[in-house]
C-alpha positions as CSV (number, residue, x, y, z in Angstrom):
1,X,-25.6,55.8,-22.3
2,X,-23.8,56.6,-19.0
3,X,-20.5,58.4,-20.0
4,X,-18.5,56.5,-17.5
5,X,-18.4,53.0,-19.1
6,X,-16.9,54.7,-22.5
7,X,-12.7,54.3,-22.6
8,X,-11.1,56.3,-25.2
9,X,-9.1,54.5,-27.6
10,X,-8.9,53.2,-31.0
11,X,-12.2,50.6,-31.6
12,X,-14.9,51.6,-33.4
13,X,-18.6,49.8,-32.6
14,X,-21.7,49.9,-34.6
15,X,-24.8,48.1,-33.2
16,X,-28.7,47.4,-34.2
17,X,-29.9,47.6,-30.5
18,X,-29.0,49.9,-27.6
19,X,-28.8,47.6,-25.0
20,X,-26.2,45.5,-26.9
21,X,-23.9,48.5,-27.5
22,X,-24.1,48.7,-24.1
23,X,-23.1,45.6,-23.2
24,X,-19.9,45.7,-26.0
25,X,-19.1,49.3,-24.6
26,X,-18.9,47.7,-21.3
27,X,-17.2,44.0,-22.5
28,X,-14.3,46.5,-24.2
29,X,-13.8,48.9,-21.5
30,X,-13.7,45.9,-19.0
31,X,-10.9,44.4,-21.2
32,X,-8.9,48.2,-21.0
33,X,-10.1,48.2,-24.5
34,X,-11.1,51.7,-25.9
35,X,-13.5,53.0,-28.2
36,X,-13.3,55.9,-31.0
37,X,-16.2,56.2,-31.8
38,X,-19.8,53.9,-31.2
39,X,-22.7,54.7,-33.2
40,X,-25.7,52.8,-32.8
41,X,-27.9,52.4,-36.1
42,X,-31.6,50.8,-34.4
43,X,-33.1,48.0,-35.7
44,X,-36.3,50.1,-37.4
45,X,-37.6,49.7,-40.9
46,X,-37.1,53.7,-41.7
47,X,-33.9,53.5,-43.2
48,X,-31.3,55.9,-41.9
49,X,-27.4,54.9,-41.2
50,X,-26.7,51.4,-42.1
51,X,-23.8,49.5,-41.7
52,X,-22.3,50.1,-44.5
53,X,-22.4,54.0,-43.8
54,X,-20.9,53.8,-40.8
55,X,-17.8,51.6,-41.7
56,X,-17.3,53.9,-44.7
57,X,-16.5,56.9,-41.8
58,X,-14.7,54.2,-39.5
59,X,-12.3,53.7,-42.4
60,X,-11.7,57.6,-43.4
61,X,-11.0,57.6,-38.9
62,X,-7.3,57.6,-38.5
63,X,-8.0,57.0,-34.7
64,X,-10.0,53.7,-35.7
65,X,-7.9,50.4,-35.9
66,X,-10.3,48.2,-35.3
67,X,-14.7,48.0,-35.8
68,X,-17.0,45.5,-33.6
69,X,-20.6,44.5,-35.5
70,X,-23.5,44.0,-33.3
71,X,-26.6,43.0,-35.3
72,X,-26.7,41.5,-38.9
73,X,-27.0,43.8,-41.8
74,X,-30.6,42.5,-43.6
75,X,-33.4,44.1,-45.7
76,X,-33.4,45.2,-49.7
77,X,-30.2,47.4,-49.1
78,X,-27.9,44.5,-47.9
79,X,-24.4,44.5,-49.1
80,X,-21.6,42.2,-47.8
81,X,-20.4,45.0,-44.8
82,X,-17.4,42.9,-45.2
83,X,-16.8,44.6,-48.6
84,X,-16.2,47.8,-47.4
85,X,-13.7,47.3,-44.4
86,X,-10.6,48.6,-45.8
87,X,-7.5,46.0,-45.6
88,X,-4.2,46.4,-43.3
């Protein structure tokens, strides 16, 4: 993804398709809304890092205060991602 639509700040995203992380990245930045990390997590069926993975590392980030979804988590390994977002 082109480096120059990435702000630095304190959002993490986590998306299923590349072109919608794109499109948040760019929605965020727009809005002088900055990102700590972004990790996109495909929409194959070869399992890999899920959405549950990656907001277990968002809430160990102290530089993360805040996570944007993109996708649904589905398959045999769904889990409510909403029970492992921390609370503040």
């Amino acid at each position: 993804m082109p480096g120059q639509i990435f702000k630095e700040g304190g959002v993490g995203v986590i998306s299923r398709s590349g072109h919608l992380t794109y499109e948040a990245v760019h929605q965020l930045s727009e809005r002088n809304i900055g990102q700590s990390t972004c990790i996109g997590i495909g929409g194959d069926p070869v399992i890999g890092t899920n959405f549950i993975d990656a907001l277990t590392l968002f809430n160990r980030d102290p530089e993360t205060r805040a996570v944007v979804m993109v996708g649904k988590s589905a398959g045999r390994r769904r889990r409510k991602p909403q029970n492992t977002l921390k609370k503040t």
